[in-house]
Structure formats: C-alpha cells, structure tokens
C-alpha positions in Angstrom: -18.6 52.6 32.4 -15.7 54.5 31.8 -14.2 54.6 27.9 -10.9 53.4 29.3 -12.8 50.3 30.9 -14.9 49.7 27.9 -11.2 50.0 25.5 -9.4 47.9 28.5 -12.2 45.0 27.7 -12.2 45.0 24.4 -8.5 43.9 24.2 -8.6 41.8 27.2 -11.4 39.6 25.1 -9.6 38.9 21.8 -6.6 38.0 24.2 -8.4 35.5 26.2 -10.0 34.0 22.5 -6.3 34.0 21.2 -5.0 32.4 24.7 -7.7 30.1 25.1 -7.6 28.8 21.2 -3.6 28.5 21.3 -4.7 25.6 24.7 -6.8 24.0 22.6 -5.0 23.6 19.6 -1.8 22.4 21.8 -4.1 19.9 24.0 -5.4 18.8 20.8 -2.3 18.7 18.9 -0.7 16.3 22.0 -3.8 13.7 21.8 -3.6 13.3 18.2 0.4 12.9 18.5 -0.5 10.2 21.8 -3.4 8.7 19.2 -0.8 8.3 16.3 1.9 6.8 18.7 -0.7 4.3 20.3 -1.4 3.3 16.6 2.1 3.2 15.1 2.5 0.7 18.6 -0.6 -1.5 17.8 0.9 -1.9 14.0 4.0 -2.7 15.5 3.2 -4.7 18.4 0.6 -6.7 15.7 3.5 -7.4 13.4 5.6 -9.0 15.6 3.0 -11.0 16.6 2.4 -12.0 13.2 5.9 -12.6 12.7 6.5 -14.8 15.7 3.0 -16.9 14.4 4.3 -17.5 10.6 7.5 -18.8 12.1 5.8 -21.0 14.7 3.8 -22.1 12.0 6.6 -22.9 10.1 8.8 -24.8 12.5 5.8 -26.9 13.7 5.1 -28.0 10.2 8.3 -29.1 9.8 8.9 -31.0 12.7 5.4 -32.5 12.1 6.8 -34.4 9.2 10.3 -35.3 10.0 8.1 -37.1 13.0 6.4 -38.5 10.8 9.2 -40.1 8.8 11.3 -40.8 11.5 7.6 -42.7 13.1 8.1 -44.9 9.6 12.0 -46.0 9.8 11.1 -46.7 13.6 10.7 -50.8 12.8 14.1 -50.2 10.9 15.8 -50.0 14.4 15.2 -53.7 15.2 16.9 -54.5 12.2 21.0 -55.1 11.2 22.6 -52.2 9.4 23.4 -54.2 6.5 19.4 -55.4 5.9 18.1 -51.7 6.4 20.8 -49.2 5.1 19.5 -49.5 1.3 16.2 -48.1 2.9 17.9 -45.6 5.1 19.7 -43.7 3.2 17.0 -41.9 0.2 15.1 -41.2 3.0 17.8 -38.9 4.1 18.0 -37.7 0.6 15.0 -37.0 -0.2 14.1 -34.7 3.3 14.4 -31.4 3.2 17.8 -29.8 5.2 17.9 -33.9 6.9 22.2 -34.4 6.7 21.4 -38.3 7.9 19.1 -40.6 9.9 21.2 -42.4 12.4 19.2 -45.9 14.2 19.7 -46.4 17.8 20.3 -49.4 20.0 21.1 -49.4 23.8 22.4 -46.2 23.4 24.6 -47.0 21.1 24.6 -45.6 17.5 24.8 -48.7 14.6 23.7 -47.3 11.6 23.7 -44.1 9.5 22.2 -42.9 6.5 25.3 -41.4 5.5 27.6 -43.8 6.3 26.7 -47.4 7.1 27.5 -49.7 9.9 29.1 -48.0 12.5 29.6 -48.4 16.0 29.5 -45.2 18.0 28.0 -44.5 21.9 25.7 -41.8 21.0 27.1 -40.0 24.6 30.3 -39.3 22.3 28.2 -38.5 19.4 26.3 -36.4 21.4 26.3 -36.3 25.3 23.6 -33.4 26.0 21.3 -36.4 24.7 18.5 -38.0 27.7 17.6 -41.2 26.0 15.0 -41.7 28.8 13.2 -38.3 27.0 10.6 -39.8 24.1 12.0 -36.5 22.2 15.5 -34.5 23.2 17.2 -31.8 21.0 20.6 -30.0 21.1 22.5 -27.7 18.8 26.3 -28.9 17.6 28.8 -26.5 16.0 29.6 -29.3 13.6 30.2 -33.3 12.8 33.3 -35.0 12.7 32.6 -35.6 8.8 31.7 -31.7 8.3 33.3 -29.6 10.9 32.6 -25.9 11.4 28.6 -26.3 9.8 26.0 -26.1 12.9 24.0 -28.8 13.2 20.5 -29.6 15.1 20.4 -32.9 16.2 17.4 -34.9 17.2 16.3 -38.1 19.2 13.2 -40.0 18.8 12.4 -42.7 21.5 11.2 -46.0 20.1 8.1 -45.8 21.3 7.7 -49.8 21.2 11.5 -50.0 22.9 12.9 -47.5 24.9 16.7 -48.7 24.4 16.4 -48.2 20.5 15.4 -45.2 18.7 16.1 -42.3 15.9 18.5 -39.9 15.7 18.4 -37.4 12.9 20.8 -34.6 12.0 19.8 -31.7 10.6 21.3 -28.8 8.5 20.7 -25.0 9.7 19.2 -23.5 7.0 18.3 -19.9 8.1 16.8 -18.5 4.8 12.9 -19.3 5.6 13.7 -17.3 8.7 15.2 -14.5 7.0 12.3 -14.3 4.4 9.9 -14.0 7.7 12.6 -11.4 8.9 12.4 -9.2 6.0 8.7 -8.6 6.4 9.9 -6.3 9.3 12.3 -3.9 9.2 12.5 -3.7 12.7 13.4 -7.1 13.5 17.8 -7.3 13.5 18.0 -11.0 13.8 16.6 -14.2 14.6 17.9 -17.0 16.7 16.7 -20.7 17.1 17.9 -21.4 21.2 18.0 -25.2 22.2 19.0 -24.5 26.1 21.9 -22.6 26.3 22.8 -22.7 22.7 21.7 -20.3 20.2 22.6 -19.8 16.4 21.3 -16.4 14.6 20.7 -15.1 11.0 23.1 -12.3 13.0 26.0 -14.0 13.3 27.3 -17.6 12.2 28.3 -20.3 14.0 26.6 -21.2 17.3 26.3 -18.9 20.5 25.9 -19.6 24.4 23.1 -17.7 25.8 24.0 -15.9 29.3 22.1 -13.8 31.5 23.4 -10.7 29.4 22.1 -11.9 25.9 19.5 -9.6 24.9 15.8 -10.4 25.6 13.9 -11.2 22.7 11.2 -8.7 21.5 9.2 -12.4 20.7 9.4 -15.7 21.3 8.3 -18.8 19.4 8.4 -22.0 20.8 6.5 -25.6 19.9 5.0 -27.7 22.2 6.7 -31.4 22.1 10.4 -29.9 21.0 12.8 -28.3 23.5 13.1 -25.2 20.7 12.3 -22.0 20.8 
C-alpha cells in the first residue's frame, strides 16, 4: 500500500468516527426530546384527569345532599303553605348556596321558602321544566326578586305523587371551581352547561352554547342530573 493510501485512510477514519458519533448524538438527542414530550403529555393529560375527578366529586356530593333534604320536605308538599312555611324556610337557610325551596302542586308553584303563599304556574316560573322527569334542571340569568344573579334551578318529582314535587333554587357560587382551577395553570375557565346554557368562572352572566363554542379539554358530568 501506497503512503498516499495509507495517509488518505487515516483521515477518512476519524471522519467517519466524527460523522457517525454527530448521528448518534442527534438520534439520541430527538428520543430523549420525544421521551420528555410524551412525559410532560402524561403529566398533563393526568392532571386534567384529576381535575375533571375532584370536580365530579365535588358536584356529586353536593347534589347527594340537597337530594337528601329535598327527599325530607317531600311530605311537606301535601301540606297548606301556611301549616309548612315555618318548616320551610331554615331549611333554605341553613343549605349551603340554596336561595329557596319552592313546593309543588299540579304544576303549580304554592309555597316558597323565601316568600310564603304564592300562587305561581311553575311553566312561568320556569318553562324549560318536564314535570313528568323524577329530576330536571335548567340555568336562569336571574329571579324576578334578584335580577341579573344566575340561578340553577331544580325539580324533584314526588316520588309518592307525580303532580306535586320540589323545586329548589340555587345560587352560582363558582369559587370551589376556581380553587380546583388554580391547581392548573393550564386550565382558562370552567363552565357548568345545563343544555344549551352555560355559565363560566370566564365570563359572568350565562352563555348559549352553539356549535362554535370551544370543545372542552374535559368533561364532568353526574349520573342522575342533566349537568355537566
């Protein structure tokens, strides 16, 4: 062999080495980046799960017991105003976010919490109502006693007698959801969505969802309540 050859060769070696080294590092440098990525997405992707579980948790809980005292003024709806109202109204008091407990007789509303006697249709009061559902829910941008506050309201079938029933009226209180908000950054608002209506630690008042409302990046919803 030749001493050009043999000096040809011994560059063309180190070259290759340098070439071959400066692959590896970049092939190695893309999987780790790709590794990293897929792991910053799991976090992610685990704490919106998380999220959407502690405020599923949350709501269910809730509900649970304003079923549980509506199930106890239930036998109150059989009753006149007058007999029941002393009994009605610290109930509402004393229930967390409950702006009154309204009893229901052939579809016609007779006595509330706040209020006494009164003699209302509940299709004015609130026409999205199906009284034939044991459990129906709606969002309202207000009362007629406190306009301009959103409202959730609720009906509770009798289950004894379908022609009498519960109605309770809740205030939207949106700071639990904002604690559960601030655990990620990532997360710009969240909305509680009753069909078509939406309100959202966003924006106040209440919203129509149309097809071109952006998709949530979760979604919570409960079993026996329209709410999600």
């Amino acid at each position: 062999m030749s001493a050009a050859n043999i000096f040809k060769r011994y560059l063309t070696t180190p070259r290759k080495i340098i070439i071959m080294s400066l692959m590896v590092g970049f092939v190695l440098a893309i999987c780790v980046s790709a590794l990293n990525a897929f792991w910053l997405y799991h976090k992610r992707e685990q704490s919106f799960d998380g999220l959407a579980a502690g405020i599923q948790d949350y709501m269910r809980d809730y509900f649970h017991e304003l079923k549980s005292v509506t199930d106890a003024l239930q036998p109150l709806t059989v009753s006149d105003c007058k007999a029941v109202s002393s009994e009605l109204t610290p109930k509402a008091a004393f229930n967390i976010n409950v702006r009154s407990f309204v009893l229901i007789n052939d579809g016609k509303a007779y006595c509330s919490s706040a209020t006494g006697s009164v003699a209302v249709p509940l299709s004015v009061l609130v026409p999205e109502f199906d009284l034939r559902k044991k459990i129906d829910m709606t969002i309202l941008p207000g009362t007629l006693r406190v306009p301009g506050r959103p409202i959730i309201a609720i009906w509770y079938q009798n289950p004894h007698d379908q022609q009498r029933g519960i109605m309770a009226t809740l205030n939207v209180n949106l700071r639990p959801y904002l604690v559960f908000a601030s655990h990620q950054r990532e997360t710009a608002s969240i909305a509680l969505v009753v069909g078509d209506k939406a309100i959202t630690t966003l924006a106040s008042g209440v919203h129509k969802i149309t097809p071109q409302s952006p998709l949530p990046l979760r979604v919570a919803t409960l079993p026996d309540y329209p709410i999600k």
